[in-house]
N, C-alpha and C positions, 0 to 999 in steps of 0.2 A: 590490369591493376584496378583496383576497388574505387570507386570515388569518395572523397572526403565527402561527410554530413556535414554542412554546415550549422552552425546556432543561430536559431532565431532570434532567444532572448534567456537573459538571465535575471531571476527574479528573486529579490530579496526579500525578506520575512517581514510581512507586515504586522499592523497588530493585533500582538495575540488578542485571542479570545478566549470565553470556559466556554465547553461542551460538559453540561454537568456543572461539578463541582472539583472532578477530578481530572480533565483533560483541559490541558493549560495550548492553544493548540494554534496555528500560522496554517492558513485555509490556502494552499497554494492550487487546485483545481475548483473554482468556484463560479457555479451560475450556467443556465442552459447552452450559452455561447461557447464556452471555456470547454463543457461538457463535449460537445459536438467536434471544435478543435483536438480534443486530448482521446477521442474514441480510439481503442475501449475501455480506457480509466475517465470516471465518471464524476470523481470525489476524490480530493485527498484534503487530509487533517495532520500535518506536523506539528506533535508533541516536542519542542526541542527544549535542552536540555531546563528540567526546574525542578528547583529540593522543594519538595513536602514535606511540613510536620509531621512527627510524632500523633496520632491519634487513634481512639479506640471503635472508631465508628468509619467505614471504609469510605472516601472519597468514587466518586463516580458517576454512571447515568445509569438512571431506574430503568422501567423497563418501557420498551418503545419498539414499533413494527420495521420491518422490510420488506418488501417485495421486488422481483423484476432481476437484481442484481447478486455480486457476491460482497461480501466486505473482507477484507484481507489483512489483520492487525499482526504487527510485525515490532517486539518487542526488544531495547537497543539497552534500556533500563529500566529498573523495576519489575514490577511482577503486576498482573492483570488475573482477575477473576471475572468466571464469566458465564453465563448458562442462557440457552432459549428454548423455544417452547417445541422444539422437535426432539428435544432429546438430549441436545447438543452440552458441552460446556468443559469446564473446569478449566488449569490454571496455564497462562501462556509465562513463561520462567525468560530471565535476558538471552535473548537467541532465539527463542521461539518462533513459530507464526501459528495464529488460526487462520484457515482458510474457510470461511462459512458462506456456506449455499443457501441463500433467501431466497431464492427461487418464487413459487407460488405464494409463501408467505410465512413468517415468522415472527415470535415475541423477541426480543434479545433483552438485555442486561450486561453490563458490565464494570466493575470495580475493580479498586486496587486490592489486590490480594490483603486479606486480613491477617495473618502473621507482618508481613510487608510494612502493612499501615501502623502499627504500634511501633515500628521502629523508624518507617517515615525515608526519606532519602532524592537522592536523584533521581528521575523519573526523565523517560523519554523513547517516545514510541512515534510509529507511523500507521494510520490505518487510511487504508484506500478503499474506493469501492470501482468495481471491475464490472461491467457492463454486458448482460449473457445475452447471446442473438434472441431473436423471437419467439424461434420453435422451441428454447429450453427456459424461457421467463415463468412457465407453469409446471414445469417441471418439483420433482419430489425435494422439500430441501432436505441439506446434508452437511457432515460438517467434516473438515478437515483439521487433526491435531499434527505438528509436524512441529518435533520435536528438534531443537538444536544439532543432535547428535544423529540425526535422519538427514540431513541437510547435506547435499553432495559438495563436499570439497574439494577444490581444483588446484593446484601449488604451481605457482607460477613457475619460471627459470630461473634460477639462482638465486632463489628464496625470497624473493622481491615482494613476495606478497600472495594472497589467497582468495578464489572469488567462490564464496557459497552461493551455489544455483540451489533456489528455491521452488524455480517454475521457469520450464525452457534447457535450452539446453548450453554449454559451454565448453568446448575444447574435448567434446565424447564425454562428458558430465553431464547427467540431465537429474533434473531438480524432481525433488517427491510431489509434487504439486499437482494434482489433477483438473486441467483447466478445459473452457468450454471452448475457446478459439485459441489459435496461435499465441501465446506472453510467455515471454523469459522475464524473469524477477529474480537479482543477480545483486547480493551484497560481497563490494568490492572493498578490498584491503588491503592497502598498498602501502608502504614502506617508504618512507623521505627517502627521495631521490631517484623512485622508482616510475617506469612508466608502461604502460598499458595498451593497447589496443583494439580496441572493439568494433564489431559489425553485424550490422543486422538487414533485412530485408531493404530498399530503399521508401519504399510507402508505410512502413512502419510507424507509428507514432514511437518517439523516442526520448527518454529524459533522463535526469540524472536529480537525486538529494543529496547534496552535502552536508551528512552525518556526521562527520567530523574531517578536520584537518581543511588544509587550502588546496586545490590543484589548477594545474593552468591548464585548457581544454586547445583540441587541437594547437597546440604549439604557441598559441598568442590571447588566449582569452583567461582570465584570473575569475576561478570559481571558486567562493569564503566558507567557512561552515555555516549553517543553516541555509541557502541559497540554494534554488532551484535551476537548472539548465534545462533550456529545450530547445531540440535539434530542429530543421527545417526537414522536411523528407525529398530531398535532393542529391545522396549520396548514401552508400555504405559505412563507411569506416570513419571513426573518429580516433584519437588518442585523448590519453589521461597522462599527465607529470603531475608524481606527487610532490607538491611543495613540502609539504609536511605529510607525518603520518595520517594518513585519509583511513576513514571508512565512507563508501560511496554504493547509494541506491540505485542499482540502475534498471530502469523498464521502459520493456520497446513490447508493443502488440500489434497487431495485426485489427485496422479498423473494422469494427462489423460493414459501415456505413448503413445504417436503416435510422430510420426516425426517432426522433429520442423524445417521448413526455416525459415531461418529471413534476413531483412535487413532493417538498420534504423526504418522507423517508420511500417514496415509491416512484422507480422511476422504470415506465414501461414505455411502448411505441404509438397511443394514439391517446385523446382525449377519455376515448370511452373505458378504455381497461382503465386507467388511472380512476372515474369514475367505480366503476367496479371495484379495484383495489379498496379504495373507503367506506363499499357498502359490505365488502366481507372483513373488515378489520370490525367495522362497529356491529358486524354482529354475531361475531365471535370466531369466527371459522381461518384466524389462524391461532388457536388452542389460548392456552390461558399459560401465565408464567407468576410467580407472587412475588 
């Protein structure tokens, strides 16, 4: 028999902040330390739910680097526009994900989709950023579009609910998502009254976003919408009861464990490449984006 994961901690949404002008957004992986506990999710930025006006001028962040890592925007609402300087871009629609390989290096960009913005709405997304080992940090970037209806669906027993694998696999379901280490990235969708069970490696780093609905986590913990869960890596298997009708994020990886520099938008393994990182962004040599 499997052993229960236990929970570390369950973290409520602090406050928000803009990234831009258009990500309204509750920083739930944040800072070197957090970084190194959550390996190999590096970042994360929840958008939880908030109406935008009406406007003819698209809300968003202009254009700014990456190196070392992927960023992984994963749309709940709303519509997102987006392009960088490898080639990459266009629009991630509710359901979507981009999976973007910054690898060596990259311009990005991204706004609220222009049709979208004129008519304005509820808005709510997650973007993370995923942490690539050493030997692929130089690597070629690339970009992954993965389309809602690309998205592997798994149907529960007795109709109890639905988990799209986006990355990883699920019950012989493996998600479209081509990733550089071990990640399942699993949006779960459960049914008031329904319940769940999951398992992953024991040394996993593993969490959970509450996207909507309330659920109680193994059997006695009360996890609310926007609230973050993190497992202790002590166990396999956990369970989900859905209080109410849940949608629930869930990502377990496999840590690199190597040395983490970071700074701002570049996060590689030693002081000196980080230095590097800033001497090839300012002199152009990850292309140009307008």
């Amino acid at each position: 028999m499997k052993k229960l994961r236990s929970i570390e901690k369950i973290i409520k949404p602090g406050t928000p902040h803009f990234v831009g002008d258009g990500f309204r957004v509750h920083n739930f992986i944040p800072g070197s330390s957090t970084m190194k506990r959550m390996d190999p999710f590096i970042m994360m930025d929840y958008n939880s739910k908030y109406n935008f006006p009406p406007t003819t001028v698209p809300k968003g962040v202009g254009v700014h680097p990456h190196r070392g890592f992927e960023t992984v925007t994963i749309a709940y609402k709303g519509k997102i526009e987006h392009n960088d300087s490898a080639g990459g871009g266009g629009i991630i629609s509710e359901g979507d994900v981009q999976w973007m390989t910054a690898a060596s290096g990259v311009l990005h960009k991204e706004f609220h989709e222009t049709e979208w913005s004129k008519k304005g709405g509820e808005f709510q997304m997650v973007q993370l950023w995923v942490n690539l080992p050493a030997k692929d940090k130089m690597s070629k970037p690339k970009y992954q579009a993965i389309a809602n209806a690309d998205i592997k669906k798994v149907f529960l027993p007795d109709n109890v609910g639905i988990v799209e694998v986006i990355a990883g696999e699920f019950q012989g379901g493996k998600g479209p998502a081509n990733t550089f280490s071990p990640i399942s990235m699993l949006n779960l969708k459960l049914n008031k009254g329904a319940k769940a069970s999951l398992s992953f490696p024991t040394h996993y780093t593993t969490s959970l976003v509450m996207i909507e609905g309330i659920a109680i986590i193994n059997e006695n913990s009360e996890a609310f919408e926007d609230h973050f869960v993190l497992f202790n890596s002590d166990g396999e298997t956990f369970t989900i009861e859905a209080t109410t009708d849940c949608v629930i994020l869930v990502l377990s990886g496999e840590p690199l464990n190597e040395p983490i520099a970071a700074h701002g938008p570049f996060v590689m393994n030693t002081q000196q490449e980080l230095i590097e990182a800033f001497e090839d962004y300012n002199t152009g040599k990850f292309g140009s984006l307008n």
